[in-house]
N, C-alpha and C positions, 0 to 999 in steps of 0.2 A: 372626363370629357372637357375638350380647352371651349371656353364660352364659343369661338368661332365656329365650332362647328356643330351647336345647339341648332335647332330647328324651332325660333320661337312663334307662338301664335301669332297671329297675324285677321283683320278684323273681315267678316265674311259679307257682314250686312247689316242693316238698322233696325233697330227694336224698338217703336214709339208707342206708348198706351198714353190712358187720360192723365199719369202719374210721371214718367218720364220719358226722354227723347236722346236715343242712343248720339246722333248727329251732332250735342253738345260737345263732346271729347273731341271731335275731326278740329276743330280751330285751337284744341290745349296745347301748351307747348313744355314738355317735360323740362322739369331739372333731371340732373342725375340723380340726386339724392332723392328723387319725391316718392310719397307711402303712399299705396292705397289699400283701402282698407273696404272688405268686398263681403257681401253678404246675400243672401236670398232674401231677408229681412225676417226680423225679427230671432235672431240668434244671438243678441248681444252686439249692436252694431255702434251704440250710442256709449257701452260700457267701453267698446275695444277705441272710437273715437278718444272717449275719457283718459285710458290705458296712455296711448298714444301721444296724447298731448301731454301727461303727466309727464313722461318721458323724452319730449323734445324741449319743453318750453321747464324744467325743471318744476315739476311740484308747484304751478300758481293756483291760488285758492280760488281756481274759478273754472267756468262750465266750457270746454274746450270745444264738442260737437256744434254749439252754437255759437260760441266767439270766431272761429280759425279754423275750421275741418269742413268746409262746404261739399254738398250734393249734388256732384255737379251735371248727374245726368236729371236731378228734378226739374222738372219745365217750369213755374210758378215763377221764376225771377229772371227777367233780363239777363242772356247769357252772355251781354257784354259789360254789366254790372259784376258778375261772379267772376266773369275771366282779371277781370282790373283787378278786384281784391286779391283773387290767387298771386298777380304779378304782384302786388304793392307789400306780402305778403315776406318779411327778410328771415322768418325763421324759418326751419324744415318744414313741409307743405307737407300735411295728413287728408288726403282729402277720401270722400264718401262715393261707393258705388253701387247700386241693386242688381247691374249689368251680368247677364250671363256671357262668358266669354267672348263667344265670337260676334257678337256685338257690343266690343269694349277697342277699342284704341290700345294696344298692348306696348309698353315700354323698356325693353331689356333691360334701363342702367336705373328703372324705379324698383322698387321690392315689394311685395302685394301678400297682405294678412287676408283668409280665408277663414271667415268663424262662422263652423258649424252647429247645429243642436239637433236632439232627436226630435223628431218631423211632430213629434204629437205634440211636443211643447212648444212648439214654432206656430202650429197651429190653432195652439188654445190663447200663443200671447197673439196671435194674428187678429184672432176675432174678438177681443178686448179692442186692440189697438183702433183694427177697422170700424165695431160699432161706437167709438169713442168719438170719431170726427163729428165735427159742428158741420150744423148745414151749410154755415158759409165756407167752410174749407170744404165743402162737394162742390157749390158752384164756384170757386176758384180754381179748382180743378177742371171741371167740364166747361166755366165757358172760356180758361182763358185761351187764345186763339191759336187754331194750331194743333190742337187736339188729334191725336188718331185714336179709332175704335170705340169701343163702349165706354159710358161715363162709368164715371164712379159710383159707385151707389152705397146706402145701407145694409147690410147681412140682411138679404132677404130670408134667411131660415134660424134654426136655431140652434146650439153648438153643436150638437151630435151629430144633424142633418152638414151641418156647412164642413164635418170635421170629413166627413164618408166622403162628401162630394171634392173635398181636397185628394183626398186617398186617385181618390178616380182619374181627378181629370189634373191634378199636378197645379192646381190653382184653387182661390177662394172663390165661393160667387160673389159679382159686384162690387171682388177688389184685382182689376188689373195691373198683374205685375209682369210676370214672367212663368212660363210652367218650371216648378221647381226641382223636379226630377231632374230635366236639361240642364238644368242650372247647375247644379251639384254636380252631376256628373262629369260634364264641363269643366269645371274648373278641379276638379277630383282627378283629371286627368293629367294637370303638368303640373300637380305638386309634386313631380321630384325637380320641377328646375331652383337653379341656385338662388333665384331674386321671388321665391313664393315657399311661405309657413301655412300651415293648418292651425287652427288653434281652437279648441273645443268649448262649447260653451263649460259644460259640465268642469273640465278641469279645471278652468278658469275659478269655477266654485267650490271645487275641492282645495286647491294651493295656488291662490290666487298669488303668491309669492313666485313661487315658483315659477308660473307662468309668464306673471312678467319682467323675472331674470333673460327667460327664451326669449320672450320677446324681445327686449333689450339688446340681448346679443346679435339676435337675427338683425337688427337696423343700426347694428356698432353702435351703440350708445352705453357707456359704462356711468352704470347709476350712481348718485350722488348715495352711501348709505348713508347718508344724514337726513336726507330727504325721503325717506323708503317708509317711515309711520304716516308722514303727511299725504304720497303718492296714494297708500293704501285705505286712510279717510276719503281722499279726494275721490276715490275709484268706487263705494261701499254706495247701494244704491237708492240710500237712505240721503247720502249728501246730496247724489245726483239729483233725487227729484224735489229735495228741497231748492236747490239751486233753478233747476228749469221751471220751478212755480213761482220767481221773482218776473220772469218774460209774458210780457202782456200776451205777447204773439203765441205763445202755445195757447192763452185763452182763446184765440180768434181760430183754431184748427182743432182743439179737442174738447168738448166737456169735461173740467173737470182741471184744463191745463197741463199743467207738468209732470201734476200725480199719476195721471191717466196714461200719457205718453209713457214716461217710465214707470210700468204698473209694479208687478209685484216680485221680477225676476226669480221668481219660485218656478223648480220642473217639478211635475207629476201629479200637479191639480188633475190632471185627464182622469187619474184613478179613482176617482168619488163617483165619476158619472160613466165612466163608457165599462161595458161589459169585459168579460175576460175576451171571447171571441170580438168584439169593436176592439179591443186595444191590439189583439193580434195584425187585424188588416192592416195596420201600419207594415209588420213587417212583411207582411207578404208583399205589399207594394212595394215596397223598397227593394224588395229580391227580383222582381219584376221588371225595376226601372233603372236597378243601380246595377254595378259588378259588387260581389259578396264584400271585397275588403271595402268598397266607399259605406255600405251598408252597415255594415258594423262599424265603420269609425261613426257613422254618422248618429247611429243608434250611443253608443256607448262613449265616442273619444279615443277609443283604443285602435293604433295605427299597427298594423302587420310586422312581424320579425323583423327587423333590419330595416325600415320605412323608418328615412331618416325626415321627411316631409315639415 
């Protein structure tokens, strides 16, 4: 099919919680070249940032999410501060999104990474992540002005209760984001266009090389192999969270800092605590919420016969 006569997404409405404000992307002004890099959170979003900047800015021995890869739908920072950096910005622009599609600003000539993970370990690193914030990164969130819906709050339960009540209603309690089913689904829908990749947490962990060959390819960037042992420390997430525990400011938002933010990138903690029938209700929601092949990529990584995605 010639790009002209694709049918590309196109943005429906706005999506503001205590966490972000769809309405930031309406003033961005795309390159052709620009990456976004999209996630329901907590799938690996901070690694694929990593990934990403290893690859445009060649292997610099430093923490790419927080130097050059801004969030731009997080509300927390003057969004004419963030628009200036993106502009003052002369390398390839990677920038961060939580946005479920049709409240996202879609750009045919950007190319957009979709990293998925099975929902149970999305949601066990959710409620590490979530009970990890400092009080003062709740009231920066709730009171900074501007706010729509509920605050942010503490995991009012406890993981098994906070994992069912995910299962259910497609969200954590007391952390709003987005319901995540919509989310996946959504964007599970036009990964066959040419400018959007799938890329799974799990492989990522199995051939981490290999994956980011694909990637690489998918954003024409032919890798330096001379650079490809340093890419692959710089990406291991042992460097990552040494590196984000030198930032005072993950102090000021997590207990614990940088460790906490990037905890343990380990899947299948879930299995010590939830029952055979708890681990099942994952997939039953998922056959519920999703179509069978988003379900299974979602669960496993593995994309359908011929699912060039």
């Amino acid at each position: 099919m010639a790009l002209r006569d694709i049918t590309w997404p196109s943005k429906k409405r706005e999506h503001q919680t205590a966490i972000f404000d769809s309405t930031r992307w309406n003033a961005f002004e795309f390159r052709n070249d620009d990456i976004v890099i999209v996630t329901w959170g907590k799938s690996g979003t901070t690694w694929m940032q990593q990934i990403v900047g290893q690859l445009v800015m060649d292997a610099p021995a430093s923490l790419a999410p927080l130097n050059d890869s801004p969030w731009l739908d997080m509300r927390l920072f003057p969004l004419d501060q963030v628009l200036d950096g993106l502009e003052a910005q002369r390398h390839r622009r990677f920038i961060k999104t939580h946005l479920p599609l049709d409240a996202l600003v879609f750009s045919p000539q950007a190319k957009y990474i979709y990293v998925g993970r099975d929902v149970r370990d999305i949601v066990w690193s959710a409620y590490n992540h979530h009970a990890g914030f400092t009080s003062g990164a709740l009231d920066m969130f709730n009171n900074t002005p501007g706010r729509v819906g509920p605050p942010l709050t503490h995991p009012p339960c406890d993981m098994r209760d906070y994992y069912v009540h995910f299962l259910a209603h497609g969200e954590p309690p007391g952390f709003p984001l987005s319901p995540f089913w919509d989310h996946t689904q959504g964007w599970w829908n036009i990964g066959h266009l040419p400018n959007v990749l799938f890329v799974h947490f799990n492989a990522l962990k199995t051939d981490a090389v290999s994956e980011i060959r694909r990637i690489a390819a998918f954003l024409d960037i032919e890798i330096n192999e001379a650079q490809l042992p340093a890419i692959l420390e710089h990406c291991s997430f042992d460097y990552m969270r040494k590196e984000l525990a030198k930032f005072e400011e993950m102090r000021q938002f997590f207990t614990g800092g940088g460790e906490t933010f990037v905890h343990k990138g380990t899947n299948g903690r879930w299995k010590e605590v939830l029952s055979t029938q708890e681990i099942a209700m994952a997939d039953e929601a998922a056959l519920r919420n999703l179509t069978r092949d988003c379900a299974h990529w979602l669960k496993t990584g593995e994309l359908p016969e011929g699912d060039r995605r």
